[in-house]
VEXBATOR-220825 format. One record per residue (C-alpha): x, y, z; residue number from 1. Coordinates in Angstrom, 3 decimals, padded with zeros to 6 digits. Example, Ala and Ser with C-alpha at 12.3 -4.5 7.8 and 13.67 -1.06 7.14 Angstrom:
BEGIN
<east = 012.300	north = -004.500	up = 007.800	n = 1> $
<east = 013.670	north = -001.060	up = 007.140	n = 2> $
# end
This chain:
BEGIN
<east = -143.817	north = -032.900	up = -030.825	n = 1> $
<east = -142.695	north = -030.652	up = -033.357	n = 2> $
<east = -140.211	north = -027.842	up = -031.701	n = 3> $
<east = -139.272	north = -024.198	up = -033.090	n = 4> $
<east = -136.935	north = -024.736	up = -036.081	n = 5> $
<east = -133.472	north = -024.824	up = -035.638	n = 6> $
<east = -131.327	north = -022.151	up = -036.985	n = 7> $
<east = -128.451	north = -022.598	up = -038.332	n = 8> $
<east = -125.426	north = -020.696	up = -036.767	n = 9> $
<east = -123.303	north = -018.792	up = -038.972	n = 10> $
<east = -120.481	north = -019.063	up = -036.531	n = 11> $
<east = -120.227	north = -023.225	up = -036.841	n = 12> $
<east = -117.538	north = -022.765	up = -039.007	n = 13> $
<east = -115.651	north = -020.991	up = -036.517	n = 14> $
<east = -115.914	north = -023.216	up = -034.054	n = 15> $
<east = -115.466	north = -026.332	up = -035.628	n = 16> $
<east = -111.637	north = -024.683	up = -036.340	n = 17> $
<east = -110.964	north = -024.017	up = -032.733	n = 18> $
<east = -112.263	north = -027.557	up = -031.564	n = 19> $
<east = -109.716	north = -029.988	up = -031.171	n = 20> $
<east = -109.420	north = -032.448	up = -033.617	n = 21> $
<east = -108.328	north = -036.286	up = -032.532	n = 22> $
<east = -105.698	north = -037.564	up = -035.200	n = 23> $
<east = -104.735	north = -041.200	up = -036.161	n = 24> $
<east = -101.916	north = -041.368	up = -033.707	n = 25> $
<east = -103.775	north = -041.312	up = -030.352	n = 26> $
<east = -104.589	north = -037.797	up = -028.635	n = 27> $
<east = -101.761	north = -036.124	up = -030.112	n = 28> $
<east = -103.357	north = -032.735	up = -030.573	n = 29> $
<east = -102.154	north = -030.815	up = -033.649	n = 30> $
<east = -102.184	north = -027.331	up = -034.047	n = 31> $
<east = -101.167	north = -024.840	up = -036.250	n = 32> $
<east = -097.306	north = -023.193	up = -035.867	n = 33> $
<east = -097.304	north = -020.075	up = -035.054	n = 34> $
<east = -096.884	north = -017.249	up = -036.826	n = 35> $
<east = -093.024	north = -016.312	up = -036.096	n = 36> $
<east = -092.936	north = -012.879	up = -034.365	n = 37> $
<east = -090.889	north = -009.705	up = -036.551	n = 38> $
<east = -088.621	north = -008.426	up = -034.594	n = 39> $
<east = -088.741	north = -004.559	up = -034.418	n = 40> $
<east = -085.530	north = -002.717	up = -034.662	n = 41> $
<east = -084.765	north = -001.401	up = -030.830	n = 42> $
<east = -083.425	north = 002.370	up = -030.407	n = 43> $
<east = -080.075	north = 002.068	up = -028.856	n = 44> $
<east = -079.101	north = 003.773	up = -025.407	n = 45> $
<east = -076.288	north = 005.366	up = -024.612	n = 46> $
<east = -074.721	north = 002.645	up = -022.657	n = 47> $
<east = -075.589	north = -000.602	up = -025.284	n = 48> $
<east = -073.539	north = 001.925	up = -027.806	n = 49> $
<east = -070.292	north = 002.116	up = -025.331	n = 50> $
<east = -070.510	north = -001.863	up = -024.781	n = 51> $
<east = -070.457	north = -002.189	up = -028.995	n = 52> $
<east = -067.210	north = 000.179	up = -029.278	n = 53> $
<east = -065.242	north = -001.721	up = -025.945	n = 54> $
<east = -066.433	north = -005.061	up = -028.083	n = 55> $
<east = -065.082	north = -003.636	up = -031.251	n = 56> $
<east = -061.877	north = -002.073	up = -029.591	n = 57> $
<east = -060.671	north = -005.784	up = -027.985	n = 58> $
<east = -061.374	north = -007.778	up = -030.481	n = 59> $
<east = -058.960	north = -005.760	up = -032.870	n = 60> $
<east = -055.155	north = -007.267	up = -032.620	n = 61> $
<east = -053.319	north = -005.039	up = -030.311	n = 62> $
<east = -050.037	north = -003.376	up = -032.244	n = 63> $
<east = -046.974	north = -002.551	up = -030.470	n = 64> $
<east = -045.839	north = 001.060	up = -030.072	n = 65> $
<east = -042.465	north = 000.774	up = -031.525	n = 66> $
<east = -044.505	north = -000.958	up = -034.454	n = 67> $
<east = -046.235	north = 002.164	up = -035.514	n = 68> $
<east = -042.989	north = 004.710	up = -035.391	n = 69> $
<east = -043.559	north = 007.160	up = -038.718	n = 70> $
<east = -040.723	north = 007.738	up = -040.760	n = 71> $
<east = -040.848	north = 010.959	up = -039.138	n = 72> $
<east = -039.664	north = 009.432	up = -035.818	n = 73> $
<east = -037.311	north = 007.318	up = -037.130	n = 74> $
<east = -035.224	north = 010.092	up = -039.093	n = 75> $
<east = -034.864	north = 012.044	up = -035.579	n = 76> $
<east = -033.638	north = 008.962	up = -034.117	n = 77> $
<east = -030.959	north = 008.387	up = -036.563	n = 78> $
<east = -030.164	north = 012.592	up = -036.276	n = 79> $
<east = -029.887	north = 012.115	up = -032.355	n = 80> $
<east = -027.131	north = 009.006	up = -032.586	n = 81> $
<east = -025.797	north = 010.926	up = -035.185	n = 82> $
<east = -024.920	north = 013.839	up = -033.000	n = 83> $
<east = -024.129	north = 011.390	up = -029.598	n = 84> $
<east = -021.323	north = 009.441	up = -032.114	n = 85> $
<east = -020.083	north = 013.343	up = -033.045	n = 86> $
<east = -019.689	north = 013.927	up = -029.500	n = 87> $
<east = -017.650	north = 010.831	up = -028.367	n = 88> $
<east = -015.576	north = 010.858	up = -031.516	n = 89> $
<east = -014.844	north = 014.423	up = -030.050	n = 90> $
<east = -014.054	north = 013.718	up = -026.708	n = 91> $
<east = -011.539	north = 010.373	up = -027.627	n = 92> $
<east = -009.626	north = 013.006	up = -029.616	n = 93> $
<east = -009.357	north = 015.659	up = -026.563	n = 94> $
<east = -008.400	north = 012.888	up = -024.464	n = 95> $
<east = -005.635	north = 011.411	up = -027.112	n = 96> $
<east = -003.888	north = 015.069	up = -027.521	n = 97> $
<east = -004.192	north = 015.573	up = -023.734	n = 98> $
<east = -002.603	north = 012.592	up = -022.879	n = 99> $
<east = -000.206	north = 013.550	up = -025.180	n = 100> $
<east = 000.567	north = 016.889	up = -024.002	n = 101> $
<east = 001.146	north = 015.462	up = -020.474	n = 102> $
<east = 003.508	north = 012.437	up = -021.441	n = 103> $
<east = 005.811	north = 015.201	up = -023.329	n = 104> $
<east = 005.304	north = 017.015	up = -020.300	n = 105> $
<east = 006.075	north = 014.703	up = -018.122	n = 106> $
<east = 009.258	north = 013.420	up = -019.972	n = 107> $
<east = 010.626	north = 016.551	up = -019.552	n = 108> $
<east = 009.730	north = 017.440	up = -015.910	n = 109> $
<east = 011.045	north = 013.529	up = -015.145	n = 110> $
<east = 007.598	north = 011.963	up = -013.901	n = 111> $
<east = 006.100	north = 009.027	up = -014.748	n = 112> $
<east = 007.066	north = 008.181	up = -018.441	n = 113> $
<east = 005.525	north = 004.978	up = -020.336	n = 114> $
<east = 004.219	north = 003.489	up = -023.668	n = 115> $
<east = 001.172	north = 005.665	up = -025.068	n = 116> $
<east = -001.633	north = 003.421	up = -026.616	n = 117> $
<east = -003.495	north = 006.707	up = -027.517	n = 118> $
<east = -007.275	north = 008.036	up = -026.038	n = 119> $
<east = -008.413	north = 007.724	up = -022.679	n = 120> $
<east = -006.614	north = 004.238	up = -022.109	n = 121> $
<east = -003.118	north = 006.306	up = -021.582	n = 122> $
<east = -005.085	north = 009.127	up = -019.139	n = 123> $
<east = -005.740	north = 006.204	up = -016.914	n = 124> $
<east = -003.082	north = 004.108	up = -016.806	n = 125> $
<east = -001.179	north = 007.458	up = -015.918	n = 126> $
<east = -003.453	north = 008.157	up = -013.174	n = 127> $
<east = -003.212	north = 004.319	up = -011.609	n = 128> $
<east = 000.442	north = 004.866	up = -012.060	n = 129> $
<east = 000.963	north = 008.033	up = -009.971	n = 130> $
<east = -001.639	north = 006.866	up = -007.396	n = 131> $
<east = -000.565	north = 002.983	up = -006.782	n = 132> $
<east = -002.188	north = 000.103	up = -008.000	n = 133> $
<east = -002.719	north = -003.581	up = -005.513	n = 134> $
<east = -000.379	north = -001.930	up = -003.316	n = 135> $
<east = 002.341	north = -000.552	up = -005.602	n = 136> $
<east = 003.966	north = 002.350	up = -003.926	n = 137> $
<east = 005.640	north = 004.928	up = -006.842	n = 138> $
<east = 009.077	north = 006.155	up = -005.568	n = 139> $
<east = 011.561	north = 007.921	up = -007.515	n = 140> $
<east = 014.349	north = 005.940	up = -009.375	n = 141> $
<east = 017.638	north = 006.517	up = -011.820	n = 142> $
<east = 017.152	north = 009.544	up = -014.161	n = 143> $
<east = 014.796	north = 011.079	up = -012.471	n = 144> $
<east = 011.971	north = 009.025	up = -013.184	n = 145> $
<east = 009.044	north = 007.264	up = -010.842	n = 146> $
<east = 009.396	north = 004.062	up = -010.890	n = 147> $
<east = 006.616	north = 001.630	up = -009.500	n = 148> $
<east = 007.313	north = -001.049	up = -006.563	n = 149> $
<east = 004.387	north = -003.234	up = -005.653	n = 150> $
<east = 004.588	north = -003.927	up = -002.052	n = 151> $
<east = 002.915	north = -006.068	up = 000.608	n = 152> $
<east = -001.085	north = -005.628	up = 000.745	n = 153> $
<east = -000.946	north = -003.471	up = 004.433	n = 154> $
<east = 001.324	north = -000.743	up = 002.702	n = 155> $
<east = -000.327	north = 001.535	up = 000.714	n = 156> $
<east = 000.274	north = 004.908	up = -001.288	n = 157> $
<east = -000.999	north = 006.508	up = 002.163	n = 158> $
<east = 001.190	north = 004.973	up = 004.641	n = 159> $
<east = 003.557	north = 006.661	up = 006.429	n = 160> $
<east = 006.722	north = 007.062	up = 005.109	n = 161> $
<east = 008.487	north = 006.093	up = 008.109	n = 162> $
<east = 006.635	north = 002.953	up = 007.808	n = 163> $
<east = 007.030	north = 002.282	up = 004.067	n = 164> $
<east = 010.653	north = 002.625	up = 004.433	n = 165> $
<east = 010.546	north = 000.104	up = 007.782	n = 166> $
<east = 009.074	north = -001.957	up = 005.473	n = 167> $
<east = 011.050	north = -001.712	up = 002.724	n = 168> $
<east = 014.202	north = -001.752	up = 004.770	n = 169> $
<east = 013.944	north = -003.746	up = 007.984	n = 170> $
<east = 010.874	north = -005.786	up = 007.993	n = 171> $
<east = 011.593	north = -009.430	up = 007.171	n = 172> $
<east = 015.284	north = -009.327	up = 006.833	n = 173> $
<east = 017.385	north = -011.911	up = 008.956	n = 174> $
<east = 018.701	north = -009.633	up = 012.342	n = 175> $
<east = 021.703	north = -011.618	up = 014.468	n = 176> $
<east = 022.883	north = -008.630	up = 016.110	n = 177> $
<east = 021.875	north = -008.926	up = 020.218	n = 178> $
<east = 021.171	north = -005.555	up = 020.738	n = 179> $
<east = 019.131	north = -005.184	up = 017.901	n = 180> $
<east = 017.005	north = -008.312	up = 018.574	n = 181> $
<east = 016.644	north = -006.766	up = 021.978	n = 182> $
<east = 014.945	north = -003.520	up = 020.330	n = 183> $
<east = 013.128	north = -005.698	up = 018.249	n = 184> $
<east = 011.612	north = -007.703	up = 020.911	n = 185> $
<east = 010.880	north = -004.841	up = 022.734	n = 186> $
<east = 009.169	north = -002.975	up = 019.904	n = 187> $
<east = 006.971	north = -006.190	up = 019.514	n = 188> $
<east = 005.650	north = -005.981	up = 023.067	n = 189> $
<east = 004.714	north = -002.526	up = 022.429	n = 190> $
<east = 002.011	north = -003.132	up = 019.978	n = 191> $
<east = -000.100	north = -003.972	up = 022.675	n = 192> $
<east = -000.413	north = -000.204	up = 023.199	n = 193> $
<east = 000.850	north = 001.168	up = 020.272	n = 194> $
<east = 000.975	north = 001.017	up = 016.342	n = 195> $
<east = 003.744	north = 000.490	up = 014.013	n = 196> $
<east = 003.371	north = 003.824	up = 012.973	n = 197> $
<east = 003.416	north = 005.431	up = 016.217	n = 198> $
<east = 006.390	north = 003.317	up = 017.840	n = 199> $
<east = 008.541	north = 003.801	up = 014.530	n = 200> $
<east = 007.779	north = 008.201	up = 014.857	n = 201> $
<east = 008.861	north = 007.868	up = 018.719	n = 202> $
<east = 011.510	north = 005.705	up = 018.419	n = 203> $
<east = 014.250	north = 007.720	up = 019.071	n = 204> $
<east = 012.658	north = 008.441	up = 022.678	n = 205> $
<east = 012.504	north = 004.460	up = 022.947	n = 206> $
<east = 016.055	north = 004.341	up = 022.243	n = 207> $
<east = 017.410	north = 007.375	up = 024.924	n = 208> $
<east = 015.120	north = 005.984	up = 027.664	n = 209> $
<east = 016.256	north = 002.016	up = 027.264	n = 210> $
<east = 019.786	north = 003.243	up = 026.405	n = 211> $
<east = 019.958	north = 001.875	up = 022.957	n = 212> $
<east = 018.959	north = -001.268	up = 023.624	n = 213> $
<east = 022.063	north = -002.476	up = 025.566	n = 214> $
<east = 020.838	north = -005.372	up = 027.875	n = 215> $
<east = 023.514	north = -004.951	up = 030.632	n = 216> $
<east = 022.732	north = -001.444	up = 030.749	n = 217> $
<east = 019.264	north = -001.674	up = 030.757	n = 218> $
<east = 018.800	north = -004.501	up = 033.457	n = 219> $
<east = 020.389	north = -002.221	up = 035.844	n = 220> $
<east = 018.020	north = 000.562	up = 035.256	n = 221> $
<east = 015.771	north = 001.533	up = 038.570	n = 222> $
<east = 012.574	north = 000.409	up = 037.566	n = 223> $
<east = 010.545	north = 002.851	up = 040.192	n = 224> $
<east = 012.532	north = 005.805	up = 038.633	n = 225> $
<east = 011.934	north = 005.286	up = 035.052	n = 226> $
<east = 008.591	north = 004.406	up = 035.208	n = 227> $
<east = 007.076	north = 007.052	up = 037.879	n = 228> $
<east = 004.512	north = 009.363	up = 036.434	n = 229> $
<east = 005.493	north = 012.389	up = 034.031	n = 230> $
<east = 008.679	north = 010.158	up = 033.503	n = 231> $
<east = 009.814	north = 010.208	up = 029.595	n = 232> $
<east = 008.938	north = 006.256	up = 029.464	n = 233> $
<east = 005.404	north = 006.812	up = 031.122	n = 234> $
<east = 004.513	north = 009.180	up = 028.305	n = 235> $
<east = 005.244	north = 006.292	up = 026.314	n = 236> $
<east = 004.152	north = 002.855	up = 027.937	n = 237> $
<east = 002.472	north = 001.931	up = 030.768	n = 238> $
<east = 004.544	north = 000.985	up = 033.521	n = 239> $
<east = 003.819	north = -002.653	up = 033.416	n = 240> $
<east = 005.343	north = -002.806	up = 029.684	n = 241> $
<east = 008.297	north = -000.714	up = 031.217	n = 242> $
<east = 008.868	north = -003.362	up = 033.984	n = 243> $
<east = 008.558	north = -005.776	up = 031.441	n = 244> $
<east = 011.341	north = -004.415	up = 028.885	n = 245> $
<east = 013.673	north = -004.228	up = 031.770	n = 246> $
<east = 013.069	north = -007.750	up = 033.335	n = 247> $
<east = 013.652	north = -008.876	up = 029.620	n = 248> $
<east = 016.530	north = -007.246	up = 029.929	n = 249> $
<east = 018.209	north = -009.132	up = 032.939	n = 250> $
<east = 016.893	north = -013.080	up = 031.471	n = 251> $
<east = 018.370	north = -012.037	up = 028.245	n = 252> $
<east = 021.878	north = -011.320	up = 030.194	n = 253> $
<east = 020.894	north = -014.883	up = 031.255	n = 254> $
<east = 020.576	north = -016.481	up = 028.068	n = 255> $
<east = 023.862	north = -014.794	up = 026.613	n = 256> $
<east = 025.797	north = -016.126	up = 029.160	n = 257> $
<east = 024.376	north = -020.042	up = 028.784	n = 258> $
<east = 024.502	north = -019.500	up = 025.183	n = 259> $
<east = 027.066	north = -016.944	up = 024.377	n = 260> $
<east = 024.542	north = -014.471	up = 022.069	n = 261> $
<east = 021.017	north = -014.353	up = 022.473	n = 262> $
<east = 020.842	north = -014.836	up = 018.353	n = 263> $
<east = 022.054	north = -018.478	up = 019.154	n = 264> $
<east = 019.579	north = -019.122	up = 021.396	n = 265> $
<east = 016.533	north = -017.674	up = 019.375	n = 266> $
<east = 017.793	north = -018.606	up = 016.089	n = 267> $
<east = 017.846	north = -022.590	up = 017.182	n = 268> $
<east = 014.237	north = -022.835	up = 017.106	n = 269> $
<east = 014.099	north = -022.248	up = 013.208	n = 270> $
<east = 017.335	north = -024.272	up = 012.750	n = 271> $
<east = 019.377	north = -020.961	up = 012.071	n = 272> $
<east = 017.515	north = -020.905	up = 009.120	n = 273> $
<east = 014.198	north = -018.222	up = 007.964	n = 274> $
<east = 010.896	north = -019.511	up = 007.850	n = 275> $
<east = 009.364	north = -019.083	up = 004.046	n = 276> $
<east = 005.888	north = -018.280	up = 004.237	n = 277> $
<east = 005.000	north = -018.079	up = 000.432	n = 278> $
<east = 001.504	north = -016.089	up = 001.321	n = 279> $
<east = -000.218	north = -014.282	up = -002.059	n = 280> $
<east = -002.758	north = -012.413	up = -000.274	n = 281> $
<east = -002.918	north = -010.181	up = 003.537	n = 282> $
<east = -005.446	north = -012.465	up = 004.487	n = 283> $
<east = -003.114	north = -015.659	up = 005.208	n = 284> $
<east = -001.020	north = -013.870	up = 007.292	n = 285> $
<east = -001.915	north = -015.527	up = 011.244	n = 286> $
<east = -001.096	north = -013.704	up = 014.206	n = 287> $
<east = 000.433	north = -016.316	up = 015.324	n = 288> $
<east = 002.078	north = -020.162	up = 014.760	n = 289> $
<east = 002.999	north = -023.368	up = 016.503	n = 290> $
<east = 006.440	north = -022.311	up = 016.281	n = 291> $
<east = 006.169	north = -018.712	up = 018.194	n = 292> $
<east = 003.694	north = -020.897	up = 020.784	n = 293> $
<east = 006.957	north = -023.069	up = 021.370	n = 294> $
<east = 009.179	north = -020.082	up = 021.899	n = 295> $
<east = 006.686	north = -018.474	up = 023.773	n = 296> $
<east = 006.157	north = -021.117	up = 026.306	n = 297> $
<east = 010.029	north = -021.528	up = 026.589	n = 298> $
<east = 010.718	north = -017.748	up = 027.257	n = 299> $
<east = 008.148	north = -017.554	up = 029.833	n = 300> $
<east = 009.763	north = -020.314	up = 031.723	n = 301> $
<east = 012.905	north = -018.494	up = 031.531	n = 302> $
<east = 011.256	north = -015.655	up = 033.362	n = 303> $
<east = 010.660	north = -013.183	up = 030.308	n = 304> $
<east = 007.065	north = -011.022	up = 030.261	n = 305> $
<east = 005.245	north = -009.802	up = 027.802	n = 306> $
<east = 006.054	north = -012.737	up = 025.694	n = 307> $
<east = 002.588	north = -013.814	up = 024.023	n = 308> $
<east = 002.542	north = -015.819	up = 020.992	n = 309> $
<east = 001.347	north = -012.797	up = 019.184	n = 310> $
<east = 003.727	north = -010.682	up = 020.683	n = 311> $
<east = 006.562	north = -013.524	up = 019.780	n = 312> $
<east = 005.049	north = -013.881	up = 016.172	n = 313> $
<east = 005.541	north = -010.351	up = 015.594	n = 314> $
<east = 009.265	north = -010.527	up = 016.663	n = 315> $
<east = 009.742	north = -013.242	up = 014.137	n = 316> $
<east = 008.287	north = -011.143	up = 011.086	n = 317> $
<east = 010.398	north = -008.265	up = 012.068	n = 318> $
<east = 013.868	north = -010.096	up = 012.478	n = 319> $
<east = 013.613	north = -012.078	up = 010.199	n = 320> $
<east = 013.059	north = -015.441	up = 011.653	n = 321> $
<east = 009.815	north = -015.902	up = 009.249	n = 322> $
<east = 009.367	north = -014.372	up = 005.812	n = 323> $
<east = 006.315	north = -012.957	up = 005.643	n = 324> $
<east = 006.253	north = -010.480	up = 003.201	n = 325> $
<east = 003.703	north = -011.558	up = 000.117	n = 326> $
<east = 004.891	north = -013.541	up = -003.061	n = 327> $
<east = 004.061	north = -010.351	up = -005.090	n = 328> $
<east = 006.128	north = -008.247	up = -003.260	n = 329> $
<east = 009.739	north = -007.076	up = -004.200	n = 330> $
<east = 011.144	north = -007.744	up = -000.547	n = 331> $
<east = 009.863	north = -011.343	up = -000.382	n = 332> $
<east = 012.612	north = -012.180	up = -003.355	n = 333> $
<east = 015.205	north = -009.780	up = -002.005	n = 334> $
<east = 014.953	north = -010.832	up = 001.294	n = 335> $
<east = 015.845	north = -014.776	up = 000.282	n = 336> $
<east = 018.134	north = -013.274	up = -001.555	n = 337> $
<east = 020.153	north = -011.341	up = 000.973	n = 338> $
<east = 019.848	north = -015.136	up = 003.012	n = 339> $
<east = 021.700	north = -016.976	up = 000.365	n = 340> $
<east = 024.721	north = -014.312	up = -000.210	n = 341> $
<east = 024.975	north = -014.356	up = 003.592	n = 342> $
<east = 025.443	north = -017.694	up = 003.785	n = 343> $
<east = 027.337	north = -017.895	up = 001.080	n = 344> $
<east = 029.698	north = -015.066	up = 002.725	n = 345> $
<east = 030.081	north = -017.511	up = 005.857	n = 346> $
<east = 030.763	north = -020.306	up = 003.994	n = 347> $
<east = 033.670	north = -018.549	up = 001.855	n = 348> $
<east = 034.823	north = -017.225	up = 005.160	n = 349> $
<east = 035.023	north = -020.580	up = 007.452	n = 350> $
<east = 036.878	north = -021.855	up = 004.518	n = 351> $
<east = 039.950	north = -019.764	up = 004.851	n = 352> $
<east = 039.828	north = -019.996	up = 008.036	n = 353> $
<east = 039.795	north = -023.173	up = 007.801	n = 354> $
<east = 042.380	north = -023.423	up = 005.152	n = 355> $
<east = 044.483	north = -020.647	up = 007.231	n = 356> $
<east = 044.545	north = -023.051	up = 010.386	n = 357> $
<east = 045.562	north = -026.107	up = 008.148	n = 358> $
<east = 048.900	north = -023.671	up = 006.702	n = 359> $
<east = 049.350	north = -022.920	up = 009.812	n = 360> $
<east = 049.768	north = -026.492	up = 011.318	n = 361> $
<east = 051.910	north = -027.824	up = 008.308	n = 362> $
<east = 054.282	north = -024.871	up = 009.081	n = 363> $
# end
């Protein structure tokens, strides 16, 4: 059977290219790359062109501040410390002619004179030496002039004077006298009430009420008179301490007559002999010590009151049994030294009386 004649298509060209075509490597298909894609150039937004400048901005090398100072700057640097050397310069000078000025001055009124190093140097060590430096207390010496005594820690440029001068003149130094060791002991007791200060401005009234101190006078005293209220000694101490100073009184009347002074007696616990503390600073100082516990215990068996170790410790710094007074101070030295020539005075004295008895029994 003959059929219509076949055309031929125009389009087998076509689609012989976009059949698949087996190759010699199994049914690996091969096909033509692709054209690569041109990439338009995108408008940039707002935002995209902030992100570029923050990229841009950190990854340039940060620079210091004081690396980009113009010359500008650093001329009216150089002006200011010029001006700020000016001014010191200036005020070294005032302060060299002041001090100056005031050390003639003072030469001639006959205050504090010393050696002048110049500048602001000589202004203070003038000032330090008029106020008091580590305890020094200024007092007046030969010729008029100030002279500077460094003193224990607790006495300062503000103390009393009363008390500066108790220091200066009673504290620490060796008291054998029986009345006086009677005051002393006394006085000690009283710090349970009072201060140094305040027993030292009254202590004229101590000594009219308890009659100077005499211990046969006082142990007679009527102990319900002198101690009722608006009494002299109640405006003073309670009545317990005033019962106290006059049942002291009659034990140490006692104690002179089994020992013949009452310095014998209290002296014997220190061997007759001061106590030499050596302390540099206020802080060593105790209240108290083994030996004022052993005369403590011993006077309260003997029937004296108000006799606590720290009342007994204090009675030892002020008469003397124990030298207290710091290393730096000028009455810890004068005070051994006032031992020694006492002693020494004793000693010269037992020997002509000892060589006085021995002329005396060969003639």
């Amino acid at each position: 059977m003959s059929g219509p004649p076949r055309v031929r298509s125009d389009n087998i060209a076509t689609e012989m290219e976009a059949r698949s075509v087996l190759g010699l490597a199994g049914n690996k298909v091969t096909t033509k790359s692709a054209p690569k894609s041109v990439k338009k150039p995108v408008q940039q937004t707002g935002e995209g062109k902030d992100e570029e400048k923050d990229k841009e901005f950190l990854s340039k090398p940060v620079v210091p501040q004081s690396m980009t100072l113009t010359a500008s700057t650093l001329r009216q640097q150089e002006t200011k410390m010029g001006k700020l050397s000016m001014s010191l310069s200036c005020l070294s000078d005032g302060g060299a002619s002041s001090s100056s000025r005031g050390s003639s001055s003072s030469s001639s009124s006959g205050r504090i004179g010393g050696g002048r190093r110049g500048g602001v140097v000589g202004v203070r060590r003038k000032q330090s030496a008029a106020t008091g430096e580590n305890g020094a207390v200024v007092e007046s010496g030969e010729g008029g002039r100030l002279e500077s005594k460094k003193r224990c820690g607790w006495v300062t440029a503000n103390s009393d004077a009363s008390y500066a001068a108790f220091h200066d003149e009673e504290w620490g130094v060796p008291v054998h006298d029986d009345k006086k060791l009677f005051e002393l002991l006394s006085l000690s007791g009283a710090l349970a009430e009072l201060t140094w200060p305040t027993i030292l401005s009254k202590r004229h009234m101590f000594r009219d009420i308890f009659l100077e101190f005499d211990p046969s006078a006082v142990s007679k005293l009527n102990e319900k008179k002198i101690a009722t209220p608006g009494s002299p000694a109640s405006s003073l101490l309670s009545e317990l301490k005033i019962r106290g100073i006059i049942e002291n009184a009659r034990q140490i009347c006692k104690v002179i007559d089994e020992y013949g002074s009452f310095d014998k007696y209290i002296w014997s616990f220190v061997n007759h002999k001061p106590i030499v503390s050596q302390f540099r600073y206020p802080r060593q100082v105790p209240v108290k010590s083994p030996k004022s516990e052993v005369i403590s215990k011993d006077l309260v068996r003997r029937g004296f009151r108000s006799v606590g170790p720290t009342v007994i410790y204090s009675f030892m710094q002020v008469a003397g049994l124990t030298n207290d007074h710091l290393i730096s101070c000028f009455r810890f030295q004068e005070c051994i030294t006032g031992v020694e020539s006492r002693r020494k005075g004793n000693d010269e004295a037992n020997d002509e009386t000892k060589t006085l008895k021995e002329t005396t029994d060969s003639g």
